[in-house]
C-alpha positions in Angstrom: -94.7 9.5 56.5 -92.2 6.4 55.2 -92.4 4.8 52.1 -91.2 1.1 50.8 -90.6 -0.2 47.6 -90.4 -3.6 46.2 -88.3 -2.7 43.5 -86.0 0.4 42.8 -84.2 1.6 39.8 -81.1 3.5 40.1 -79.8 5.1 37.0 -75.9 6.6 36.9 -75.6 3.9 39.9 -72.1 3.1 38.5 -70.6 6.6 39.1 -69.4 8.4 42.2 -72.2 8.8 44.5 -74.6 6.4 43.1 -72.3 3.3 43.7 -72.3 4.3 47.2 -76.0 4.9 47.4 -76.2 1.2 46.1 -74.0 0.0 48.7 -75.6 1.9 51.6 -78.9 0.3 50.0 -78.1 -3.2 50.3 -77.3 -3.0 53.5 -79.5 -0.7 55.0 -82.2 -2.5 53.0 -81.7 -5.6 51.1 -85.4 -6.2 50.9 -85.3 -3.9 48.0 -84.6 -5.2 44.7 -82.5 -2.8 42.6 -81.5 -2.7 39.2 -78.6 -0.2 38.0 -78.7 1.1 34.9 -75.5 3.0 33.7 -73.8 4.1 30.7 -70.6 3.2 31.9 -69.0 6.4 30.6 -65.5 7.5 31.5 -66.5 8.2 35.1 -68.9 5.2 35.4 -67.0 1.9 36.7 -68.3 -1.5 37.2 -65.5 -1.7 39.9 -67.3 0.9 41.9 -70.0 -1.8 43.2 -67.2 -4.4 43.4 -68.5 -6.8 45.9 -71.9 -5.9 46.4 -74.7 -8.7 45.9 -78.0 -8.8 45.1 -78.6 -6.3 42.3 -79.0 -6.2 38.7 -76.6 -4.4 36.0 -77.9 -2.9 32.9 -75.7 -1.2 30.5 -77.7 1.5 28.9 -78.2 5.4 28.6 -81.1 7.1 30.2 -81.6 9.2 27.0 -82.8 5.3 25.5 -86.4 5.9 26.0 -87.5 2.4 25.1 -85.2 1.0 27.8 -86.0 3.1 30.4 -89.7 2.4 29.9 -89.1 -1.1 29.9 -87.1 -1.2 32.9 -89.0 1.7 34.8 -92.1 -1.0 34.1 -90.9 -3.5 35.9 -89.7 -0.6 39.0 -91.7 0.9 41.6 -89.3 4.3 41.9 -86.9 5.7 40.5 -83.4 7.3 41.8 -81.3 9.3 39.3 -77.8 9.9 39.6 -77.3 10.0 35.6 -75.7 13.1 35.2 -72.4 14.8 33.9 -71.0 16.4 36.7 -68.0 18.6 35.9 -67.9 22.0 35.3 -64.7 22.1 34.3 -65.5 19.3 31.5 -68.8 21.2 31.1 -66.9 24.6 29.2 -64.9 22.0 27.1 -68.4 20.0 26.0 -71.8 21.8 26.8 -74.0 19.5 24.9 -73.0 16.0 26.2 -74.2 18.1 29.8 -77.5 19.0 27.8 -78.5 15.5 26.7 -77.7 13.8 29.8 -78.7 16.2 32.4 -81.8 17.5 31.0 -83.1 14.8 28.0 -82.1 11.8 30.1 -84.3 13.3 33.1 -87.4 13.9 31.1 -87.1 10.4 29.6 -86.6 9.5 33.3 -90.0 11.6 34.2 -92.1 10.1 31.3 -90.8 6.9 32.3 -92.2 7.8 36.3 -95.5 9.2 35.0 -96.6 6.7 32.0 -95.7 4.0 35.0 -97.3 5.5 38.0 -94.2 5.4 40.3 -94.6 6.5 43.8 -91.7 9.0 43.3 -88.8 9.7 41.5 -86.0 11.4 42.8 -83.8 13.6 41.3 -80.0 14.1 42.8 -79.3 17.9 41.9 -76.8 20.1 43.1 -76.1 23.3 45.2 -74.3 24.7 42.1 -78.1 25.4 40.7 -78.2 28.5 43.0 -75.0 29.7 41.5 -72.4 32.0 43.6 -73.6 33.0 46.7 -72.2 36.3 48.3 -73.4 36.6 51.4 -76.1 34.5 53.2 -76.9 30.8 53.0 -79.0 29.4 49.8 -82.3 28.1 50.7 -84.8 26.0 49.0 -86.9 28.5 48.2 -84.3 31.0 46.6 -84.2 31.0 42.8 -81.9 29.0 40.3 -79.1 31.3 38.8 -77.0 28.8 37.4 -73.3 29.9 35.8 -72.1 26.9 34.4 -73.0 24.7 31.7 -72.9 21.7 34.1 -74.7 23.7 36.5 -77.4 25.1 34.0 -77.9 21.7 32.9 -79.0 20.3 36.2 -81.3 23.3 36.5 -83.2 22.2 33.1 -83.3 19.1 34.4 -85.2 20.4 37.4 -87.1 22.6 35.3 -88.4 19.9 33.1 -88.9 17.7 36.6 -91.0 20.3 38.3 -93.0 20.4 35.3 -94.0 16.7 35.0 -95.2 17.2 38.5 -97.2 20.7 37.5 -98.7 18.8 34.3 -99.1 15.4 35.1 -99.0 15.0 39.0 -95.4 12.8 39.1 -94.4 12.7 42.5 -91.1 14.6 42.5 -88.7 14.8 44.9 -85.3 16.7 44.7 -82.2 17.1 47.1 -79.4 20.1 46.4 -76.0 18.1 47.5 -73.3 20.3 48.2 -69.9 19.2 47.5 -69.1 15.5 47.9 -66.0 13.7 48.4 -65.1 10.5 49.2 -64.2 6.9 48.3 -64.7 6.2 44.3 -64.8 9.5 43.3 -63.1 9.3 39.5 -60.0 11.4 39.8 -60.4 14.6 37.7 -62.5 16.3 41.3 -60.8 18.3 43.2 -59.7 16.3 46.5 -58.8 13.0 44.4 -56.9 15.3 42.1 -55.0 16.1 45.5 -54.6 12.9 46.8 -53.5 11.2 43.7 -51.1 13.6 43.0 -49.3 13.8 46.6 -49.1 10.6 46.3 -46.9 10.8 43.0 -45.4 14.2 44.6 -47.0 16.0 41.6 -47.9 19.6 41.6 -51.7 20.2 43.5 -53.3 22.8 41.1 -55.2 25.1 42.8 -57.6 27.7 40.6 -56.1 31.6 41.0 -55.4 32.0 44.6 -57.5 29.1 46.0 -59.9 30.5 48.2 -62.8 29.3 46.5 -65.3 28.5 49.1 -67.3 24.8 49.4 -68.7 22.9 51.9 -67.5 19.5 51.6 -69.5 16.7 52.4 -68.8 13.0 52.7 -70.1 10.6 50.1 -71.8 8.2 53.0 -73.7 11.3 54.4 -74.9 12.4 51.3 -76.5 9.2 50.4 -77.9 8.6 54.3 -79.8 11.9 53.3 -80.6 10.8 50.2 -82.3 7.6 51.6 -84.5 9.9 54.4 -85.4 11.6 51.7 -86.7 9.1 49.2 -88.3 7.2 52.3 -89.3 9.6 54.7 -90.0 13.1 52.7 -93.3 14.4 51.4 -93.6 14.5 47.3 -92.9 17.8 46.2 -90.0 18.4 48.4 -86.4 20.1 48.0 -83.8 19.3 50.2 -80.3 21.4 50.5 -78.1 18.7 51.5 -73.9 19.7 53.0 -72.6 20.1 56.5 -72.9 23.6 56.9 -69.1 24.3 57.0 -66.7 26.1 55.0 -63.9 25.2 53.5 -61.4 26.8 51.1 -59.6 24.9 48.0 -55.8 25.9 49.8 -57.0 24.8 53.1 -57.8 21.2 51.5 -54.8 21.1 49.8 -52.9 22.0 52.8 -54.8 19.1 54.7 -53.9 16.7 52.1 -50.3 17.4 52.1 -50.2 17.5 56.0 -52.3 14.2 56.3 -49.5 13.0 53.8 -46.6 14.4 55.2 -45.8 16.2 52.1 -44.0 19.4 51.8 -47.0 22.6 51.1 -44.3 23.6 48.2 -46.1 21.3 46.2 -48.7 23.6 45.7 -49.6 25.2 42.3 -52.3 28.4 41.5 -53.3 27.9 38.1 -55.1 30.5 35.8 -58.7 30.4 37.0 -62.1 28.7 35.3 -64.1 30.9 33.3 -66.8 32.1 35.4 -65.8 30.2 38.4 -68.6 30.5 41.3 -66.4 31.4 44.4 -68.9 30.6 47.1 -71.8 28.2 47.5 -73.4 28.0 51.0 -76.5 25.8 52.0 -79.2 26.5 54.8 -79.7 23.0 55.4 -82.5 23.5 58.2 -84.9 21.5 56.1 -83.9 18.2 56.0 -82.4 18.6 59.6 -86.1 18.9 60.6 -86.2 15.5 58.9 -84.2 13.8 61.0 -80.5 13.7 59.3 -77.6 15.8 59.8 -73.8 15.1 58.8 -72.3 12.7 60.8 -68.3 12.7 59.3 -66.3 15.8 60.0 -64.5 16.7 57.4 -61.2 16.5 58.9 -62.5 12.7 59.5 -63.8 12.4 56.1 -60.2 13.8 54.4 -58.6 11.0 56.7 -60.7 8.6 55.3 -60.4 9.6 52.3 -56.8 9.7 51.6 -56.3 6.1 53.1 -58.7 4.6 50.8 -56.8 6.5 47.6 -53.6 4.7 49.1 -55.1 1.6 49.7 -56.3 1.6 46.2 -54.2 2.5 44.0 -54.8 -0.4 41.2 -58.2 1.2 41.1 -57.5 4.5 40.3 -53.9 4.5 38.5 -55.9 3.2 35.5 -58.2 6.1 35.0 -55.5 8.4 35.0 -54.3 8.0 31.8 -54.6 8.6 28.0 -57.5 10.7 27.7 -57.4 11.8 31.2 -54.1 13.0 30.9 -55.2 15.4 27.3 -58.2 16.5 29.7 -55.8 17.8 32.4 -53.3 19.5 30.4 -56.2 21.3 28.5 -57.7 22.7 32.1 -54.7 23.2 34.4 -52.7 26.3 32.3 -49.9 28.3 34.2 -51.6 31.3 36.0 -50.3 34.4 34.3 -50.5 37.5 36.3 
């Protein structure tokens, strides 16, 4: 099948993977009108869509049911990005990760269903299968989240699938695994890397490091995103990563070799509470429909450390203040 839309809102389009998803958007299809609606929260940036046209900006949560309906009137679909995303901010704050994650997508699915949309489209995350031993998560397998970030975005999906039980919304929902690239606010892993080799700072690494991930650049995840939203049946879920996996130490080994730094910069820290060591996707289903990663990762790290290099007035601001209180509060000397 393939769908098109007049008009699209994107909410949480001024984060990470939404501002590339708005960039991929006008280009791919500038036909589309989009409005952005974003809180503009600490990791929300007007910079990120810094020099892209033809779209609208509203400043606004998705928990503001009023606005959302009156913006979701004027849409034909909706993409949500709206999230909080951190786990490691999650055990600090559960209940910002609560209203956002799970409120602001039911406001999101009223919003869909009192409208009619054609579909609304949920970005959720691997992290809702929660650690995975052995084996390769599929879409099938059942949501054993471990997290507070992670058991938020489950809710959310909870409260998703049952707007489309109860009222018929046209749901669709894609499982992204680990995603890295340009604009990504610093306090994730591989920007914490980058940034820091850059100031020859310590690169803190939970326990030993060997927590698995399979890292996948930003501009693949949103190429998926956009099959999915265009291409996929309603009522589908779609695992969405490279199939590869990588370790924390052997990204921070990369970094430092792409970077020509010495691997004594290197730091274990004591571990997160909880921390889910492994997260692996079967991503068979959305190959069938027609995407698969095109950026290695070794490609994608290259990338991605030139753009953090290149950009330095962009991201030097964030790291500061309350950034700073953050990091000192979740990187604590490993005691053995």
């Amino acid at each position: 099948m393939s769908r098109s839309f007049r008009r699209l809102l994107v909410a949480g389009a001024a984060g990470f993977i939404g501002s590339n998803f708005v960039r991929l958007l006008r280009r791919t299809h500038p036909e589309i009108e989009v409005t952005v609606l974003d809180k503009l929260t600490y990791a929300g940036n007007r910079d990120n869509l810094a020099g892209v046209d033809g779209y609208r900006f509203v400043e606004g949560d998705v928990c503001d049911a009023s606005l959302v309906d009156r913006l979701a009137a004027e849409c034909d679909a909706i993409v949500n990005f709206a999230a909080e995303t951190h786990v490691d901010r999650s055990l600090m704050d559960p209940y910002a990760f609560i209203e956002t994650d799970v409120r602001g997508t039911a406001v999101l699915c009223e919003a869909a269903r009192k409208h009619q949309h054609e579909v609304l489209l949920l970005v959720s995350t691997d992290e809702v299968y929660g650690e995975v031993r052995e084996g390769r998560s599929r879409e099938t397998d059942p949501l054993r989240p471990r997290s507070p970030y992670s058991a938020s975005k489950a809710g959310g999906e909870h409260i998703a699938w049952a707007y489309a039980e109860s009222f018929g919304l046209p749901l669709l929902v894609t499982r992204g695994s680990n995603t890295y690239g340009p604009h990504q606010y610093p306090e994730k892993l591989i920007p914490v890397l980058i940034t820091n080799a850059i100031d020859d700072m310590r690169l803190p690494l939970y326990n030993d490091g060997s927590a698995v991930r399979d890292f996948l650049f930003v501009e693949d995840h949103c190429l998926a995103i956009e099959r999915v939203l265009l291409e996929a049946p309603a009522g589908g879920v779609y695992n969405v990563g490279t199939a590869a996996e990588t370790t924390g130490l052997q990204v921070a080994e990369a970094v430092l070799d792409i970077m020509g730094k010495p691997r004594g910069l290197i730091e274990f820290v004591a571990d997160r509470p909880g921390h889910d060591y492994r997260y692996a996707l079967d991503i068979s289903r959305i190959t069938a429909l027609g995407w698969e990663p095109r950026v290695t990762f070794a490609e994608g790290l290259e990338t991605t450390v030139r753009w953090y290099r290149d950009h330095q007035d962009w991201w030097r601001p964030l790291k500061s203040g309350e950034y700073w209180d953050y990091y000192r509060r979740n990187y604590r000397p490993l005691v053995r």
